[in-house]
PDB file with one MODEL, atoms N, CA, C and O in Angstrom:
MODEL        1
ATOM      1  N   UNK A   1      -1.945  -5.070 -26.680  1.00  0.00           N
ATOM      2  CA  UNK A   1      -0.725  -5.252 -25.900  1.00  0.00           C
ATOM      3  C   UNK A   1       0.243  -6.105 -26.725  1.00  0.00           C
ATOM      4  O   UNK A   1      -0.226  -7.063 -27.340  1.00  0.00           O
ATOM      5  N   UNK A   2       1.705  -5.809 -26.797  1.00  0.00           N
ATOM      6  CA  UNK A   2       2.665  -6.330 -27.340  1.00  0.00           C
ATOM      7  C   UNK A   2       2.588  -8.102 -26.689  1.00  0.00           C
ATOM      8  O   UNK A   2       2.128  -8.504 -25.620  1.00  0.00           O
ATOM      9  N   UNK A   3       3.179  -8.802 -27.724  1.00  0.00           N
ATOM     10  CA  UNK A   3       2.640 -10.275 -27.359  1.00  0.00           C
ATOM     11  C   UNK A   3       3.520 -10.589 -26.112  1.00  0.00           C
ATOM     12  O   UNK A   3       3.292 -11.208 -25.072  1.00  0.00           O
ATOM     13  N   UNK A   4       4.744  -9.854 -26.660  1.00  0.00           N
ATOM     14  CA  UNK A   4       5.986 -10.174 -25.303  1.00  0.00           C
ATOM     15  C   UNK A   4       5.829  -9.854 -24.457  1.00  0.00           C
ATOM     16  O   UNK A   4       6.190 -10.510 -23.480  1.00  0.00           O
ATOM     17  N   UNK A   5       4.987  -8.260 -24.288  1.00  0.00           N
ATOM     18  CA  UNK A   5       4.667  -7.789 -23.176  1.00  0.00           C
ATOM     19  C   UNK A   5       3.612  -8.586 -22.464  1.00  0.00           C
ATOM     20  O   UNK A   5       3.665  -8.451 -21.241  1.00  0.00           O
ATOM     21  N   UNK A   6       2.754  -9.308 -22.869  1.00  0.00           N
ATOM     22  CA  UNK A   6       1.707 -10.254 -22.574  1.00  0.00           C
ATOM     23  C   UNK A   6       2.450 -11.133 -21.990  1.00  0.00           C
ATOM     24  O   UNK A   6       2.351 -11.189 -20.764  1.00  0.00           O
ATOM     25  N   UNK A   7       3.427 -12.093 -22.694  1.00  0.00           N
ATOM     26  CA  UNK A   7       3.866 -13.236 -21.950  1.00  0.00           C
ATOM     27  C   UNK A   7       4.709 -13.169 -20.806  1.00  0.00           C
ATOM     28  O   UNK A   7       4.894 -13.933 -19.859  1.00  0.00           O
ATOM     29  N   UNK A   8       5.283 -11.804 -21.208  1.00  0.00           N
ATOM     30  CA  UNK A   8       5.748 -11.583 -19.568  1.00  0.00           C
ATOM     31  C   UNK A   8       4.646 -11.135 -18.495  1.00  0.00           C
ATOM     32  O   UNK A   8       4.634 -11.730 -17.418  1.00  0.00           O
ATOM     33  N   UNK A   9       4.021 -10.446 -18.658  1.00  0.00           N
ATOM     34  CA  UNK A   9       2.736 -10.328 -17.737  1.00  0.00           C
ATOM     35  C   UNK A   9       2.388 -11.637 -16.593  1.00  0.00           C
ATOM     36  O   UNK A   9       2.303 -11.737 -15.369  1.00  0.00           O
ATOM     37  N   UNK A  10       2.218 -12.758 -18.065  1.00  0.00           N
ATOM     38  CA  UNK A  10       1.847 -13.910 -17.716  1.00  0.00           C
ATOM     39  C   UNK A  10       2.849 -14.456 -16.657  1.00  0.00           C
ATOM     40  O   UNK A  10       2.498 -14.652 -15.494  1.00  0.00           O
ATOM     41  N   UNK A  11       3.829 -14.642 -17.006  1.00  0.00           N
ATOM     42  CA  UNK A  11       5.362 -15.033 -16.122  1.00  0.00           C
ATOM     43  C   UNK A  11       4.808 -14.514 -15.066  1.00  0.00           C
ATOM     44  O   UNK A  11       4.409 -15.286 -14.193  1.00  0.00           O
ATOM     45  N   UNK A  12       4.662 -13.150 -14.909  1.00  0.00           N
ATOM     46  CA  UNK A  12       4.792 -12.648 -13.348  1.00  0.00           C
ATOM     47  C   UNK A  12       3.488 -13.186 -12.383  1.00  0.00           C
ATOM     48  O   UNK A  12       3.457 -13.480 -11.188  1.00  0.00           O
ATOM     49  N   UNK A  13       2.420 -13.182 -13.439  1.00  0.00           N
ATOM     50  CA  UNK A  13       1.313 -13.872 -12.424  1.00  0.00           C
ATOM     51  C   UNK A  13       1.278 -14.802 -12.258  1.00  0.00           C
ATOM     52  O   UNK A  13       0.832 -15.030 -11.134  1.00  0.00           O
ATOM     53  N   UNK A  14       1.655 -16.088 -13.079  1.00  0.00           N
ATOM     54  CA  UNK A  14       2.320 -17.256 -12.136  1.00  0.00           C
ATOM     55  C   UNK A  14       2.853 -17.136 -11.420  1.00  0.00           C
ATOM     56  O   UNK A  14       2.264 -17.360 -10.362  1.00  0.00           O
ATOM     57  N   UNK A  15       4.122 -16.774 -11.297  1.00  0.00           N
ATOM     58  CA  UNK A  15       5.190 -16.705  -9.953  1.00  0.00           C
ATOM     59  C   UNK A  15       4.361 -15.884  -9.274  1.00  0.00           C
ATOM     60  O   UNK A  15       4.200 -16.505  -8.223  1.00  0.00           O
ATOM     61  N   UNK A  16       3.626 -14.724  -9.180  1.00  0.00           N
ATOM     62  CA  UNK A  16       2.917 -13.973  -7.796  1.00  0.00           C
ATOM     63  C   UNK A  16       2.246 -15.135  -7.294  1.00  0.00           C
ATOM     64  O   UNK A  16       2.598 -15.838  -6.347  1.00  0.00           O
ATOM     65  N   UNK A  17       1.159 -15.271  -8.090  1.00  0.00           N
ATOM     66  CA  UNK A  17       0.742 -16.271  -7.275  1.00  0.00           C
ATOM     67  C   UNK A  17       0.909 -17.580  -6.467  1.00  0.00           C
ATOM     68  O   UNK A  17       0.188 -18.235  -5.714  1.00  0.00           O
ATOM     69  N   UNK A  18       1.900 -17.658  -6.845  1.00  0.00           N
ATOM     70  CA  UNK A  18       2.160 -19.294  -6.686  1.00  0.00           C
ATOM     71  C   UNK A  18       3.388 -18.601  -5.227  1.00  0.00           C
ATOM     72  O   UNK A  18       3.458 -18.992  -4.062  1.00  0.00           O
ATOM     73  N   UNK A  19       4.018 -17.727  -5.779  1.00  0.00           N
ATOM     74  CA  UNK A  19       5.293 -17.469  -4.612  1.00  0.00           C
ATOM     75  C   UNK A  19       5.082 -16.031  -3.860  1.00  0.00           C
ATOM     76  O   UNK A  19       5.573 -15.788  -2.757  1.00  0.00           O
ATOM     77  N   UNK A  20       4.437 -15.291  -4.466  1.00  0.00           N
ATOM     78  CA  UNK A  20       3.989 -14.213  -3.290  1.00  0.00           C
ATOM     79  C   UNK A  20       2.417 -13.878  -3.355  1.00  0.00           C
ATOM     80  O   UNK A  20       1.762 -13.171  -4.120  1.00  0.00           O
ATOM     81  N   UNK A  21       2.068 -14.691  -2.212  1.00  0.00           N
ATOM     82  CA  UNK A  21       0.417 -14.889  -2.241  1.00  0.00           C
ATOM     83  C   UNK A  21       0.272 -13.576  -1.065  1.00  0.00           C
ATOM     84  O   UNK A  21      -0.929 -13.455  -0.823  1.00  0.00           O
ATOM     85  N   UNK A  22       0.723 -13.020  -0.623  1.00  0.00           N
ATOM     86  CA  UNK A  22       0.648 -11.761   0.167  1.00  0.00           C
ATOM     87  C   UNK A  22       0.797 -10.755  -0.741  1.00  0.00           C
ATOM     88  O   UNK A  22      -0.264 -10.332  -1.201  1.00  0.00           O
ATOM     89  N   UNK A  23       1.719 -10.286  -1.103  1.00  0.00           N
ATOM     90  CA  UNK A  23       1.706  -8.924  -2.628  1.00  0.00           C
ATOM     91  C   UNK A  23       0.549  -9.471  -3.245  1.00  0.00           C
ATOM     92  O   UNK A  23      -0.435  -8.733  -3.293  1.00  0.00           O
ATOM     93  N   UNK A  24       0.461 -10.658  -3.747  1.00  0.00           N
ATOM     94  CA  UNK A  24      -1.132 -10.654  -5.044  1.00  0.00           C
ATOM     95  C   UNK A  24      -2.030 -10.113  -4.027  1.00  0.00           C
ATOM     96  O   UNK A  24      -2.486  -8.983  -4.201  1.00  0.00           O
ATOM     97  N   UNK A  25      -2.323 -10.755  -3.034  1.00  0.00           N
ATOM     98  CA  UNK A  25      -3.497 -10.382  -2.577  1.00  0.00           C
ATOM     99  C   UNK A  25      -3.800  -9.446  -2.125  1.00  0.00           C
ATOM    100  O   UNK A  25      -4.988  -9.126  -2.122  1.00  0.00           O
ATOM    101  N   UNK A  26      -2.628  -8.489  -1.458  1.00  0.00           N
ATOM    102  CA  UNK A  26      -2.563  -6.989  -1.318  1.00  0.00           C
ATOM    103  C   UNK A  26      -2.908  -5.765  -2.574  1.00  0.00           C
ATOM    104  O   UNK A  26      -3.271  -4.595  -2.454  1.00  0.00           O
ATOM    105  N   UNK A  27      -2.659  -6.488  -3.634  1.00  0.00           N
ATOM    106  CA  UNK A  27      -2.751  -5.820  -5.175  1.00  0.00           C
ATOM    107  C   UNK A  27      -4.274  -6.015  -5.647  1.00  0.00           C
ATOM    108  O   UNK A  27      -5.147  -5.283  -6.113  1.00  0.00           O
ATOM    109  N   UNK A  28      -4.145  -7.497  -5.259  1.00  0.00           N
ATOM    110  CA  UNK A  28      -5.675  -7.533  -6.201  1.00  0.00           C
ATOM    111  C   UNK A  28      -6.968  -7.145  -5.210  1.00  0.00           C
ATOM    112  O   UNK A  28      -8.136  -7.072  -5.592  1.00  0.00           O
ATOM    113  N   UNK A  29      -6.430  -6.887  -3.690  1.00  0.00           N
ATOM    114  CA  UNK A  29      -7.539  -5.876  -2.732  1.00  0.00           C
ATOM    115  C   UNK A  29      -7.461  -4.730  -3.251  1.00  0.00           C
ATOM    116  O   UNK A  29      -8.657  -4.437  -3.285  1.00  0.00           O
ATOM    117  N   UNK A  30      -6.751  -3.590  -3.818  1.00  0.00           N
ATOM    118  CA  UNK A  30      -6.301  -3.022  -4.325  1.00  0.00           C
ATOM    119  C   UNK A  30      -6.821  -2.387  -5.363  1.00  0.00           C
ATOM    120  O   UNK A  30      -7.151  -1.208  -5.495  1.00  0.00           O
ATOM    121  N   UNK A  31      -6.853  -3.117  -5.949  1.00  0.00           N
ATOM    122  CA  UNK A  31      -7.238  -2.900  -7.432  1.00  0.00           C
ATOM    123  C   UNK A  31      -6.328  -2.854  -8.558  1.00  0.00           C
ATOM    124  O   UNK A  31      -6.649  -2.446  -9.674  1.00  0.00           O
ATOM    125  N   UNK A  32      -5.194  -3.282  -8.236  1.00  0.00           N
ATOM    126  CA  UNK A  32      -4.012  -3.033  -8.981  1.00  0.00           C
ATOM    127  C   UNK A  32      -3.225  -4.159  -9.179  1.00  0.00           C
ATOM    128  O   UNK A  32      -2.034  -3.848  -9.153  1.00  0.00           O
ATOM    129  N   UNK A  33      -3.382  -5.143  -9.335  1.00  0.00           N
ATOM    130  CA  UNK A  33      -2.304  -6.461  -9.654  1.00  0.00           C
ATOM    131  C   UNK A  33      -2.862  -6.457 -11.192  1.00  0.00           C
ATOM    132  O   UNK A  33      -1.809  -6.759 -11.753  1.00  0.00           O
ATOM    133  N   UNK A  34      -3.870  -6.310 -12.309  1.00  0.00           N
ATOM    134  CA  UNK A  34      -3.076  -6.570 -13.540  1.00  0.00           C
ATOM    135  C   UNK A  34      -2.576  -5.458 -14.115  1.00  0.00           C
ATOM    136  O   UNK A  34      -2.154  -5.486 -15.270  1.00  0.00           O
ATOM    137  N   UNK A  35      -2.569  -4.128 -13.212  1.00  0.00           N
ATOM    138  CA  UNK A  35      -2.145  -2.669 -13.617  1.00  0.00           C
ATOM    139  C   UNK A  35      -0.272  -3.303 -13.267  1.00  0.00           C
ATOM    140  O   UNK A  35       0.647  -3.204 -14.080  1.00  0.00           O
ATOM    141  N   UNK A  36      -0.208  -3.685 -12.391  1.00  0.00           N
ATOM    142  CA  UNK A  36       1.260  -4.247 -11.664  1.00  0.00           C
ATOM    143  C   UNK A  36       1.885  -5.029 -12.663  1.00  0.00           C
ATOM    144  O   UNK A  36       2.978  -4.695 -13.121  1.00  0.00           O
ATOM    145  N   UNK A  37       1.374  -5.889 -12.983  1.00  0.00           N
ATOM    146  CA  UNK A  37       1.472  -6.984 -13.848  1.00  0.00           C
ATOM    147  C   UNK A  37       2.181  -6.619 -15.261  1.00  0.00           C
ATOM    148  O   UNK A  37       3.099  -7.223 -15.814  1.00  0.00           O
ATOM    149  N   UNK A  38       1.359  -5.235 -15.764  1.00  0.00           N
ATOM    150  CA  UNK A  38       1.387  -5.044 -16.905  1.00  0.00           C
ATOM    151  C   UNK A  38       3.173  -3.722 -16.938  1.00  0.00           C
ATOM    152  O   UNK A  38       3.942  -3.459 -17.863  1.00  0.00           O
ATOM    153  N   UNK A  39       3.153  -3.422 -16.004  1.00  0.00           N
ATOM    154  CA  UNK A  39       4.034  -2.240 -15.568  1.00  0.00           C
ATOM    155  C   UNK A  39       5.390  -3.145 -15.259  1.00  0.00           C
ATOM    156  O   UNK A  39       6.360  -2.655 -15.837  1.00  0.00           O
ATOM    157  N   UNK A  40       5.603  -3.936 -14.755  1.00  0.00           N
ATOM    158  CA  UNK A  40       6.618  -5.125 -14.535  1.00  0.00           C
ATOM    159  C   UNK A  40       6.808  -5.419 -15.874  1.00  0.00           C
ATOM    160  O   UNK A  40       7.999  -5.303 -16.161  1.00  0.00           O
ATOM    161  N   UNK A  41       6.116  -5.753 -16.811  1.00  0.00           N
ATOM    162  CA  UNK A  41       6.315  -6.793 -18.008  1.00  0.00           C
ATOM    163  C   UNK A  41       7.152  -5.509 -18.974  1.00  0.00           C
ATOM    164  O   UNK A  41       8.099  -5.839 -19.689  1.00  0.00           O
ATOM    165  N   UNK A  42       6.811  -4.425 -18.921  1.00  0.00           N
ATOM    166  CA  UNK A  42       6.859  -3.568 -20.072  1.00  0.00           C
ATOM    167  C   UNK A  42       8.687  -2.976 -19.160  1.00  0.00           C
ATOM    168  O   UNK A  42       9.645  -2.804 -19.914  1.00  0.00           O
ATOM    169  N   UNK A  43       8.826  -2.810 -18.021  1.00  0.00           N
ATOM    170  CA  UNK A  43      10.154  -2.277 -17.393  1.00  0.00           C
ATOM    171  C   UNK A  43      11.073  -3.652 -18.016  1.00  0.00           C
ATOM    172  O   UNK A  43      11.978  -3.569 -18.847  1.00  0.00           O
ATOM    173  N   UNK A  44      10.533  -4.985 -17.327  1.00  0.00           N
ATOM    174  CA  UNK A  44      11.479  -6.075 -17.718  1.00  0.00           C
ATOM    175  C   UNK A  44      11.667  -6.148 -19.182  1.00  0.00           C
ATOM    176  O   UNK A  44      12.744  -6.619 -19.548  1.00  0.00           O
ATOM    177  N   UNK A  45      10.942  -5.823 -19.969  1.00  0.00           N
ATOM    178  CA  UNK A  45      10.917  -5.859 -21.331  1.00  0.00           C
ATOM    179  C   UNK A  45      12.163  -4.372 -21.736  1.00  0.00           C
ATOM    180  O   UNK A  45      13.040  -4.756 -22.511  1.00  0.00           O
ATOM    181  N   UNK A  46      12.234  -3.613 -21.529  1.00  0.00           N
ATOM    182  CA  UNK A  46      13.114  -2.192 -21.723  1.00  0.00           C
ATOM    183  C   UNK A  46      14.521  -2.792 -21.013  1.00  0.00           C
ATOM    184  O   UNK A  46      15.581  -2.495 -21.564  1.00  0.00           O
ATOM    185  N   UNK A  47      14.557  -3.729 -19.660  1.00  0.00           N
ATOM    186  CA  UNK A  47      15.923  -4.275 -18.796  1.00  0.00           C
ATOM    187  C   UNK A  47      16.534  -5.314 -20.189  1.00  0.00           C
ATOM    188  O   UNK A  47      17.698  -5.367 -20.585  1.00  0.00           O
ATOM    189  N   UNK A  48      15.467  -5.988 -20.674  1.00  0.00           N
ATOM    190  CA  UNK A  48      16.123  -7.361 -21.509  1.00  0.00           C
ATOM    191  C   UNK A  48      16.728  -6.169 -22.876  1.00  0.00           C
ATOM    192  O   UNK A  48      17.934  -6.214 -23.118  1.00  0.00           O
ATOM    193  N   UNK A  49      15.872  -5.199 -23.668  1.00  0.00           N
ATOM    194  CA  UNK A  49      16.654  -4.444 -24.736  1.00  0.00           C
ATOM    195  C   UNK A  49      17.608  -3.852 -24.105  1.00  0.00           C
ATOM    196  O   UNK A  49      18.595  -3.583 -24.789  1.00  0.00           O
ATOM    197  N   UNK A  50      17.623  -3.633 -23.277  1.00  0.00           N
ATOM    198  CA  UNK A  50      19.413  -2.808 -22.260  1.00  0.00           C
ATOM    199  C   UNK A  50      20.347  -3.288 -22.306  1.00  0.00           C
ATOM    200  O   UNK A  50      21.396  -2.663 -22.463  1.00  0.00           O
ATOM    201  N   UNK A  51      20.243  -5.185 -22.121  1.00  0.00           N
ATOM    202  CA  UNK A  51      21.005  -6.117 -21.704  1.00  0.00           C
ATOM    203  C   UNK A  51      21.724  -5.940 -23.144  1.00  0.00           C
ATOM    204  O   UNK A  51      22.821  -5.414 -23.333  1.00  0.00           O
ATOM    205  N   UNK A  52      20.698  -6.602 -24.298  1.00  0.00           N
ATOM    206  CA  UNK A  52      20.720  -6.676 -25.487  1.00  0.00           C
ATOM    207  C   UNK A  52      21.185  -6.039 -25.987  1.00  0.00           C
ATOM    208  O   UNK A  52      21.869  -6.660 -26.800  1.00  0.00           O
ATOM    209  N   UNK A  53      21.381  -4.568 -26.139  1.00  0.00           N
ATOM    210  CA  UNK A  53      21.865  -3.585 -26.558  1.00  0.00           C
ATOM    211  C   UNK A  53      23.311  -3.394 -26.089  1.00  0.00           C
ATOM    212  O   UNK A  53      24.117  -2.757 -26.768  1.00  0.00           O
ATOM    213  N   UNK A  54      23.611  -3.931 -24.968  1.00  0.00           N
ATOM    214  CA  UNK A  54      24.777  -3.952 -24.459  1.00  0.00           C
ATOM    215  C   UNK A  54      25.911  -4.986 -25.014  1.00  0.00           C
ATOM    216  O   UNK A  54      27.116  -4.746 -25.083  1.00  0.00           O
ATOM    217  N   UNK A  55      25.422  -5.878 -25.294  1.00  0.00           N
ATOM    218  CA  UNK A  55      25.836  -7.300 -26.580  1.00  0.00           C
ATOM    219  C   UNK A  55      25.544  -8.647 -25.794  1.00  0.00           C
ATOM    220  O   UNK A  55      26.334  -9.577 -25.956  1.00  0.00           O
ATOM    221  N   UNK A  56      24.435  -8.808 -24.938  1.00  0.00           N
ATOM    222  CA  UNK A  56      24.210  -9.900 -24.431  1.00  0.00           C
ATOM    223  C   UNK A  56      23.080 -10.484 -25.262  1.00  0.00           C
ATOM    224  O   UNK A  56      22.219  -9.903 -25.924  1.00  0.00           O
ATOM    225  N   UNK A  57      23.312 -11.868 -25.049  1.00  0.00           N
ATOM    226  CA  UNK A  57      22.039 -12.465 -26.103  1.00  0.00           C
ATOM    227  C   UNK A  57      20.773 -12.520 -25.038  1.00  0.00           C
ATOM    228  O   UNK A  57      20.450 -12.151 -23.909  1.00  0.00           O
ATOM    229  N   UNK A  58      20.310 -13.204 -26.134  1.00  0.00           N
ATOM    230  CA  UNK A  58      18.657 -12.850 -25.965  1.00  0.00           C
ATOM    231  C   UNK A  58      18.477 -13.954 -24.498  1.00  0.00           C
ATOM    232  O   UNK A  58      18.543 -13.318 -23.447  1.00  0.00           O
ATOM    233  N   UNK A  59      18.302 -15.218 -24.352  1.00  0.00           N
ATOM    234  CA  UNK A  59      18.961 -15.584 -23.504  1.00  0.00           C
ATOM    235  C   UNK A  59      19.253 -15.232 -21.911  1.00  0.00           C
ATOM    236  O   UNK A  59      18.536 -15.405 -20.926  1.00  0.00           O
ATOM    237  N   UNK A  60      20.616 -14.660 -22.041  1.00  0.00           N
ATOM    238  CA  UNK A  60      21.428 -14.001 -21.038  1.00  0.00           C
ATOM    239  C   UNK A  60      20.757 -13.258 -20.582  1.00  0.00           C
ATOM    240  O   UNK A  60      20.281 -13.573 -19.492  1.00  0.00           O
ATOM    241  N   UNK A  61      20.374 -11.894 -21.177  1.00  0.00           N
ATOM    242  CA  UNK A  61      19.627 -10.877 -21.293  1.00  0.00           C
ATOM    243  C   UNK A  61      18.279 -11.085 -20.262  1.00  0.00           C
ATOM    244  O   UNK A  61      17.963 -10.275 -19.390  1.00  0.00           O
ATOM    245  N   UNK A  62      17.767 -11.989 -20.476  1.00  0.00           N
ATOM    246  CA  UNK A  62      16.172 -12.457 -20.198  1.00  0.00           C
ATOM    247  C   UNK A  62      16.754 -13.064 -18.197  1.00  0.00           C
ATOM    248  O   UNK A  62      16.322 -12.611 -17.137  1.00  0.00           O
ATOM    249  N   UNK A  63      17.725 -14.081 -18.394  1.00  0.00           N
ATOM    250  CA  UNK A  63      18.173 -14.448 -17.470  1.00  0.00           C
ATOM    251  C   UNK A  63      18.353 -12.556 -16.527  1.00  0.00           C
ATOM    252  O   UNK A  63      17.318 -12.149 -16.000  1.00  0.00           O
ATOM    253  N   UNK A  64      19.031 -12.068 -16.474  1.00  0.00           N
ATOM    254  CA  UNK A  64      19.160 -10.728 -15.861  1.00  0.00           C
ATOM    255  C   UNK A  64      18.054 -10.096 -15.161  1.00  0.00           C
ATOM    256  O   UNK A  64      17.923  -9.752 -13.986  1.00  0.00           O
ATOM    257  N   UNK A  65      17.286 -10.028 -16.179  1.00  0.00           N
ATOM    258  CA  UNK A  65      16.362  -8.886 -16.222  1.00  0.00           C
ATOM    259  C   UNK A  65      14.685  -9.483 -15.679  1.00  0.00           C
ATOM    260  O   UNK A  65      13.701  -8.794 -15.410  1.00  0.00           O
ATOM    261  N   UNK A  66      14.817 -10.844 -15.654  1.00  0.00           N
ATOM    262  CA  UNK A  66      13.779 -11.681 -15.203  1.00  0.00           C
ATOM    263  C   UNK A  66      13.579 -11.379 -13.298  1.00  0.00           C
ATOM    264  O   UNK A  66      12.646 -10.963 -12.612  1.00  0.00           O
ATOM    265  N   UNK A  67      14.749 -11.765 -13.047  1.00  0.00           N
ATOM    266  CA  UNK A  67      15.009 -11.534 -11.308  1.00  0.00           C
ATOM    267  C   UNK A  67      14.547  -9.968 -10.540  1.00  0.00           C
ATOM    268  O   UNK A  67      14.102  -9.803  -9.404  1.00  0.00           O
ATOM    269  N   UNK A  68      14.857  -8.843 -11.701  1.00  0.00           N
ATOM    270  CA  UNK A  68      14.464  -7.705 -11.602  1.00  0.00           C
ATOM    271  C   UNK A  68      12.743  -6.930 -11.299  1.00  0.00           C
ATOM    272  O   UNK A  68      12.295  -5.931 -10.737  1.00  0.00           O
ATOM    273  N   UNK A  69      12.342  -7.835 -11.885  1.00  0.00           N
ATOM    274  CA  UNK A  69      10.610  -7.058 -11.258  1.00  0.00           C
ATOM    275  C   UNK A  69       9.738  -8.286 -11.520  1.00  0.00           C
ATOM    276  O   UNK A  69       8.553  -7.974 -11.405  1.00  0.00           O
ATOM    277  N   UNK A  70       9.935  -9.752 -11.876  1.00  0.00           N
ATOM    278  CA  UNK A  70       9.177 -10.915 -12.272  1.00  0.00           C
ATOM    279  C   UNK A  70       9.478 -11.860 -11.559  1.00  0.00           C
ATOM    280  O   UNK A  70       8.511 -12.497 -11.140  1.00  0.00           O
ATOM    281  N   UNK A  71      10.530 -12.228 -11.234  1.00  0.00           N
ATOM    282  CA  UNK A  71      10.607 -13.505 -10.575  1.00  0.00           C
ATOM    283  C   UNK A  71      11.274 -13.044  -9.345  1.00  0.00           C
ATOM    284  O   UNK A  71      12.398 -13.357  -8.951  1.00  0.00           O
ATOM    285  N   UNK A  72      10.689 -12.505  -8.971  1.00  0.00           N
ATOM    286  CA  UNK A  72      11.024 -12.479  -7.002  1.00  0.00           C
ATOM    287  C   UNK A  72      11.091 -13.450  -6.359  1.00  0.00           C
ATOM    288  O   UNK A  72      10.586 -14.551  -6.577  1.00  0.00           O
ATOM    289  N   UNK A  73      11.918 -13.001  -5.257  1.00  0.00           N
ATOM    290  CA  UNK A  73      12.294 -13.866  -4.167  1.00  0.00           C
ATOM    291  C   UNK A  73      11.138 -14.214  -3.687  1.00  0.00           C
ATOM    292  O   UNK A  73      10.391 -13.385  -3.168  1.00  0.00           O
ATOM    293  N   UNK A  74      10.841 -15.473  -3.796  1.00  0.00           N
ATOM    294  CA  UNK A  74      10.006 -16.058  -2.500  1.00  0.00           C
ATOM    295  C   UNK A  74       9.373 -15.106  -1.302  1.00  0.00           C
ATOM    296  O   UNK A  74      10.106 -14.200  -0.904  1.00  0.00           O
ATOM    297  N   UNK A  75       8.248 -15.225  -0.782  1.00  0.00           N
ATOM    298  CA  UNK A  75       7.367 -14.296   0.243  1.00  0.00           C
ATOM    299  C   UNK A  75       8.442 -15.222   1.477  1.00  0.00           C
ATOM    300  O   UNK A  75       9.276 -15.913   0.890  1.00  0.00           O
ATOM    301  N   UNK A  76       8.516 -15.310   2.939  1.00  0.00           N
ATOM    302  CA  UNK A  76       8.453 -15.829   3.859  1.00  0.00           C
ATOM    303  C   UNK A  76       7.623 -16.211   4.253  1.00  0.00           C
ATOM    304  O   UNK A  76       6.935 -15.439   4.921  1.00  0.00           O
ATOM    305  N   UNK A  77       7.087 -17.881   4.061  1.00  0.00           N
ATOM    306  CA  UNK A  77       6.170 -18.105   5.042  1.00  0.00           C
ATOM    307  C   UNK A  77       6.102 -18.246   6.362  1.00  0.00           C
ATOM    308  O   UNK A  77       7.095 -18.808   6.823  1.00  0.00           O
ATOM    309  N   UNK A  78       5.480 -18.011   6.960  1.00  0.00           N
ATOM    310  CA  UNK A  78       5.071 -18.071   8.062  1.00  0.00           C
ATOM    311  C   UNK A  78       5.002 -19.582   9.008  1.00  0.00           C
ATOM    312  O   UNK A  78       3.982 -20.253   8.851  1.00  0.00           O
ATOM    313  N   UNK A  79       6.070 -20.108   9.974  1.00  0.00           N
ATOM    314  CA  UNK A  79       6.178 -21.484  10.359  1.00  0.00           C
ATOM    315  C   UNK A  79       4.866 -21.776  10.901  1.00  0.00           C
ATOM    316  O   UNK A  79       4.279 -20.848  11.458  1.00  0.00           O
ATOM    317  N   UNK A  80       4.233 -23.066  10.821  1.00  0.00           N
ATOM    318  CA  UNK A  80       3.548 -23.425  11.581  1.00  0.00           C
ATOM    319  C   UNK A  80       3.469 -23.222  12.991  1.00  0.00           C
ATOM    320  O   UNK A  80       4.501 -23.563  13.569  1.00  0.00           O
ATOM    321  N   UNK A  81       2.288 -22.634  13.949  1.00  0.00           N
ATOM    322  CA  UNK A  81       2.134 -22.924  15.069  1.00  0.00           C
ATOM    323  C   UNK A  81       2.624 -24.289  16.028  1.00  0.00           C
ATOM    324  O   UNK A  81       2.630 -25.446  15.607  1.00  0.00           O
ATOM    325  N   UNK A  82       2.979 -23.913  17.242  1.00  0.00           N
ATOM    326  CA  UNK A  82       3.695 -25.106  17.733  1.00  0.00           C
ATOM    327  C   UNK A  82       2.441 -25.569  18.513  1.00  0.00           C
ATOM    328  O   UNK A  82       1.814 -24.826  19.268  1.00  0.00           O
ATOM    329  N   UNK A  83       2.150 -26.788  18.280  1.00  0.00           N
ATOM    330  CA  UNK A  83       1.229 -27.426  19.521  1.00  0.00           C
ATOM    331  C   UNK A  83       1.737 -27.989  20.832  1.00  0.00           C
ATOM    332  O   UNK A  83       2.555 -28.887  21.036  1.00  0.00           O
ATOM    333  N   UNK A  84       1.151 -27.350  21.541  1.00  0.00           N
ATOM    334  CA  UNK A  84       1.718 -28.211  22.868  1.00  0.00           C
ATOM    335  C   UNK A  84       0.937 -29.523  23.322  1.00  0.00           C
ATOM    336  O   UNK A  84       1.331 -30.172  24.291  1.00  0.00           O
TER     337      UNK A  84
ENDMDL
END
């Protein structure tokens, strides 16, 4: 695997885990979160040469294309139960 493609991999499974613990765990019941993982890294990787190719730096580029399939929005958690 390409190293970049690796470290983005990596990117995304931090942030899954840490910020969407419902998708990981739906994926990795699944069987498919480092198939996910690896499919995210290689699209975001083709978004950042797009950017790039377009005349944005490397940078900029990364900024864009990061929000796109790696760093998702936050899951909604779920408020605590109210005690009466």
């Amino acid at each position: 695997m390409d190293q970049r493609i690796q470290e983005l991999a990596i990117k995304a499974r931090e942030h899954w885990e840490k910020w969407l613990p419902r998708k990981t765990k739906e994926l990795k019941d699944a069987g498919q979160f480092y198939a996910a993982l690896h499919i995210v890294a290689v699209y975001t990787q083709a978004k950042i040469d797009e950017f790039i190719a377009k005349g944005y730096d490397k940078h900029k580029a990364e900024e864009l294309a990061l929000p796109l399939y790696i760093l998702l929005e936050p899951e909604i958690q779920s408020p605590p139960p109210i005690l009466h």
